[in-house]
N, C-alpha and C positions, 0 to 999 in steps of 0.2 A: 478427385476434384473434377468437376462439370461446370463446361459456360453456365447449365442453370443455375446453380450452387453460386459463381460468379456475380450475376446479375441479380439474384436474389438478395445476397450481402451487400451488392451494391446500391441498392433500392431503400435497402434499412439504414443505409450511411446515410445515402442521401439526403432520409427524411430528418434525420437527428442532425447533422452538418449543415446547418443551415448557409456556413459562410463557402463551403465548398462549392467549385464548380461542379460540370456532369464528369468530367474527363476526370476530374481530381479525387473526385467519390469513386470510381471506376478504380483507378489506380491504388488506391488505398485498399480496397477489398481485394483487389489484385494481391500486391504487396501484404498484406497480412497473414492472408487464405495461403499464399506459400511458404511465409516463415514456419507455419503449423506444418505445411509437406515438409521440408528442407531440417525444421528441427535447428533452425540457422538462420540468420539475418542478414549477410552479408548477401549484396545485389547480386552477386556471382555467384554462389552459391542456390539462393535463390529462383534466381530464375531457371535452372535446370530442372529445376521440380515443375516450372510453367510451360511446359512444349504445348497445350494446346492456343494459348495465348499463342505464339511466334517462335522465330529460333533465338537460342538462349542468349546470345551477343545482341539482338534485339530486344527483348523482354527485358535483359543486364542495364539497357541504354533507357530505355521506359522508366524503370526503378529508380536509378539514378537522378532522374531528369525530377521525380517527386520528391528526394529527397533533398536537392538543390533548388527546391519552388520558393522562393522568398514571397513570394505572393498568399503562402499559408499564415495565417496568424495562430500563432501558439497559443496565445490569449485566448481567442475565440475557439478553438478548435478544444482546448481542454475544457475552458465549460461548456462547450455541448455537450460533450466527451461527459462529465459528473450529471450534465441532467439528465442527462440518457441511463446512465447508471444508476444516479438515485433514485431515479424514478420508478424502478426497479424494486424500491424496498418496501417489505408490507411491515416494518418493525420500527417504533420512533426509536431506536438504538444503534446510531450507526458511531461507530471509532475508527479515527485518523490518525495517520500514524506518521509522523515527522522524521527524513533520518537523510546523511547525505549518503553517497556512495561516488566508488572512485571505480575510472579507468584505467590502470596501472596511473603513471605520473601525466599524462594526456590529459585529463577529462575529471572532474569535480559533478556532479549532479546530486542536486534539492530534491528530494521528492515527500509529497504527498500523496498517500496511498489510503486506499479502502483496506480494512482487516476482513479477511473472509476468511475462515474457516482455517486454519494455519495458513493461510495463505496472506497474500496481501495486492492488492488491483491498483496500478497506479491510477491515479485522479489530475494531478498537479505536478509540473517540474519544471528547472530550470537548468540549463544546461552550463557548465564555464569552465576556463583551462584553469588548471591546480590554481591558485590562489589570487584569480584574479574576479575577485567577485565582484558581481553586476552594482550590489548595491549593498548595504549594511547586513550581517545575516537575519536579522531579526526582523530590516526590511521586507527582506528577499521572504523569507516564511507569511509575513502579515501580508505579502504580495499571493502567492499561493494559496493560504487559507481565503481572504478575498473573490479567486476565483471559484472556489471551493463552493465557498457560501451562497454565490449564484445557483446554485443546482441543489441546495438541502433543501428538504419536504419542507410544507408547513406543518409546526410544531416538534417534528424533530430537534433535539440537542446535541449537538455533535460531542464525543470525548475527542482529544487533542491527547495524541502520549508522545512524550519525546526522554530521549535518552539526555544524562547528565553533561554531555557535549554541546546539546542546544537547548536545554530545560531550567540548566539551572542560569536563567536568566528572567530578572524583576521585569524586563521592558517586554517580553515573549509574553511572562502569564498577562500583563498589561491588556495584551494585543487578543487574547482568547476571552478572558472577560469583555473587555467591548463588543466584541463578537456574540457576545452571549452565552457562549460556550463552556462547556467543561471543560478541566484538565486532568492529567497526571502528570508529573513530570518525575524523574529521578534526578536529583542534586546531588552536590557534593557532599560528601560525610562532616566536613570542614564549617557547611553552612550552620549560623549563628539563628537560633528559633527562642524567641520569649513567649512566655507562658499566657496567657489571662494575667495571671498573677505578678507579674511583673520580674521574673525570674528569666534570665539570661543563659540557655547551653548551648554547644556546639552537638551537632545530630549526632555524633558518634560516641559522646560520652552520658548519651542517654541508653543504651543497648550494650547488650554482653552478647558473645556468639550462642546462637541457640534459643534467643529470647526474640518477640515480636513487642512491638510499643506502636501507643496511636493517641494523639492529643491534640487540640485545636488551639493556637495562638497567632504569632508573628514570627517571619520571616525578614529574607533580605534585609540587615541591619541599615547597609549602607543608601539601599532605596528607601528610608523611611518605612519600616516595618508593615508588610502586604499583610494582609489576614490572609491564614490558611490551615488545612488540617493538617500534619503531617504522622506517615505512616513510615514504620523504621520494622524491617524485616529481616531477622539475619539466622540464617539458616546456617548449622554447627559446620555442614559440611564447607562452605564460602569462607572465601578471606575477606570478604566486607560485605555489610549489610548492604540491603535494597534503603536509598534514603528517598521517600518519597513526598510529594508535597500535590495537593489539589484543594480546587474549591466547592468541591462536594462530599460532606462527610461519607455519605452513602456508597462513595466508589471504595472497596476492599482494596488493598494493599494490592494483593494476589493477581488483579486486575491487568496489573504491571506486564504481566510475564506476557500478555499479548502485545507487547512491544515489538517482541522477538521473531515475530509471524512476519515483518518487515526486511527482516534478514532472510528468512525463507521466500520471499518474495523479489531479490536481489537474487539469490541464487536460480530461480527459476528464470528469470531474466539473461541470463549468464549461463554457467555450465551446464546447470542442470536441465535447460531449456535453450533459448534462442541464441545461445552464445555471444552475447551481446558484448563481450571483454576482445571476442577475436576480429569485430567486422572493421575494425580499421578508420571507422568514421571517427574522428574525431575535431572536428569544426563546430562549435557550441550549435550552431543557428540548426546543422544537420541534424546533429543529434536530437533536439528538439525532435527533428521530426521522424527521424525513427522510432522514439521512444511513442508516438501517436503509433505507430502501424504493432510494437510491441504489446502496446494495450489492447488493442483491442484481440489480438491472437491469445493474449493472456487469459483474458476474459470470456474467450469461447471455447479456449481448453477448459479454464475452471467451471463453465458450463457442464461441458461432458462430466466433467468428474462428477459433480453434484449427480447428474443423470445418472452415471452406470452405480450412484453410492445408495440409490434412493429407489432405486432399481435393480440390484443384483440378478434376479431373476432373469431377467428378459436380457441383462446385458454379463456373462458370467468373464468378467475380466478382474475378478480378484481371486479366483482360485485358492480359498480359503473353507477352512471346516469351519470358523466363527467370524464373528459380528467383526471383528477388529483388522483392518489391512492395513499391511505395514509401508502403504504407498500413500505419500499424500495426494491434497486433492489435484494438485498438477499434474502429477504421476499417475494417476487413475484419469486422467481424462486424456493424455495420450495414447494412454491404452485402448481406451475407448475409440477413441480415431482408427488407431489401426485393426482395431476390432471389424469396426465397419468397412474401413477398406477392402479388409483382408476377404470379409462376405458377401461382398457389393453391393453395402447402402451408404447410404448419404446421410452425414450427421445433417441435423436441422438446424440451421444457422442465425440462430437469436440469444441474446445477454440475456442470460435468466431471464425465468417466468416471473420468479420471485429472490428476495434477498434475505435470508434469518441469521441471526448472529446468536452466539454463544451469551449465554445467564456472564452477569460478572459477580456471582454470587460466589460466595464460598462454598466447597460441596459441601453437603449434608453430614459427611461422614469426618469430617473436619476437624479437630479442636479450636476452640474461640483462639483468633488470632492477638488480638487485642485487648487480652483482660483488663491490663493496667489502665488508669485513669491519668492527667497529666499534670491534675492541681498539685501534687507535692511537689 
């Protein structure tokens, strides 16, 4: 890392933070640019990796002092934060991905994320001690989505996926349809679906193990029956089906399984990356705002990665005889860093060129997922 490398990130914060001051855009690309040396997030830790900054018990007191700035609006700072990102995308297919995650018993966190690539780019969150939440959860998400929606292209439709802990809720899909939006969500097996036809079943006693089903009716009995498609996926080797529910026939069931890039992107956050489980903050308002300095380090890793994946050639850190590395794109863009360090150059310091997402089609080599029709 180099002051140019420094001021150079700090230049691009600048312009996209608009609610930042200079010192606070400085300190952020500070603070980020060493979570990626450090491999760690904790301010002590941290700043050992920043000697040309100061001495480390100074640079430790710097860090800290950004982290304790109540002066930062979270609000403001995450959508700059998505319009900086989305703006990034040459694709009208961007999916959002809904999920909470914990800090042992400490610490509760909302997040809304970008899906890239197995991966997942925070966007949105909110931070709270185990169960004292800020406001309703479904508030708390239509609050997040909200900020979200400040930063999507024009013409873009966003997907919304969320897992059956926060999906299978009438008032949630409510809040994505206003939005305009799509969904998927997975529900309860237990949820009660009427047909067109006026036929009444619970999702699970439409599916055997080993079979897929897909049919368009009503849901949620007790919200007044929502229209929706619902897609039922249960693969022999599971002890329960996928039960899934959207308002676009045209999203495959299969679609689902990018849910899960959301957990891979927790873990990058965490062990596998910034250790975010060990750094001891646990004060909602902080955390908040570490999780701004996590993003964006997340985000210029999965940069490299893209780089060295689209690039092999000129950057040879997969060490592979074929196309397939068994590193994801987190994993390959560390490597990449240390690549460069190790041969003394300077990764180039900007959030994608560009943003592509993955087909939500079925492969080609597939069997029809959904033969069955739903009128009987």
């Amino acid at each position: 890392m180099s002051r140019e490398q420094i001021y150079t990130w700090r230049e691009q914060i600048a312009q996209h933070f608009a609610g930042l001051g200079a010192w606070q855009a400085l300190n952020l690309a500070i603070y980020s640019l060493g979570v990626m040396a450090a491999r760690h997030c904790s301010p002590s830790r941290v700043s050992e990796k920043l000697g040309i900054i100061g001495k480390p018990m100074t640079v430790q007191r710097r860090l800290e002092r950004w982290i304790d700035n109540v002066r930062i609006d979270k609000r403001l700072c995450c959508q700059s934060w998505v319009s900086w990102l989305l703006g990034r995308v040459k694709s009208k297919r961007i999916i959002l991905l809904v999920d909470e995650t914990k800090l042992g018993k400490c610490l509760s966190v909302m997040m809304v994320g970008l899906a890239y690539h197995n991966c997942c780019i925070p966007l949105a969150w909110w931070c709270y001690h185990e169960k004292a939440w800020p406001m309703k959860q479904v508030d708390l998400i239509g609050e997040l989505l909200s900020w979200v929606a400040v930063g999507v292209p024009a013409g873009c439709v966003p997907l919304v996926q969320a897992d059956r802990g926060i999906g299978c809720s009438p008032d949630l899909v409510r809040v994505v349809r206003r939005l305009g939006w799509r969904y998927l969500f997975r529900v309860q097996k237990s949820t009660h679906f009427r047909t067109s036809q006026g036929k009444e079943h619970r999702l699970m006693d439409l599916i055997m193990p080993g079979q897929c089903w897909s049919g368009s009716g009503y849901i949620f009995k007790k919200a007044g029956w929502l229209p929706a498609t619902v897609h039922l996926i249960w693969l022999a080797r599971y002890a329960e089906p996928w039960c899934l529910i959207t308002n676009d026939p045209a999203i495959p069931g299969q679609a689902y399984a990018l849910r899960f890039w959301q957990e891979a992107g927790f873990r990058d956050l965490k062990s596998d990356g910034w250790q975010w489980h060990t750094s001891h903050i646990f004060t909602p308002d902080h955390a908040d705002r570490l999780l701004l300095v996590l993003a964006l380090a997340t985000a210029l890793t999965l940069t490299a990665g893209t780089l060295a994946l689209s690039d092999p050639a000129s950057f040879p850190v997969l060490k592979l005889n074929h196309s397939r590395t068994p590193f994801s794109l987190f994993r390959l863009g560390l490597r990449l860093l240390d690549f460069l360090k190790e041969h003394g150059f300077q990764f180039v310091l900007a959030v994608f060129c560009s943003i592509s997402f993955p087909s939500l089609s079925a492969p080609a080599t597939s069997p029809p997922l959904f033969p069955k029709s739903v009128g009987a």
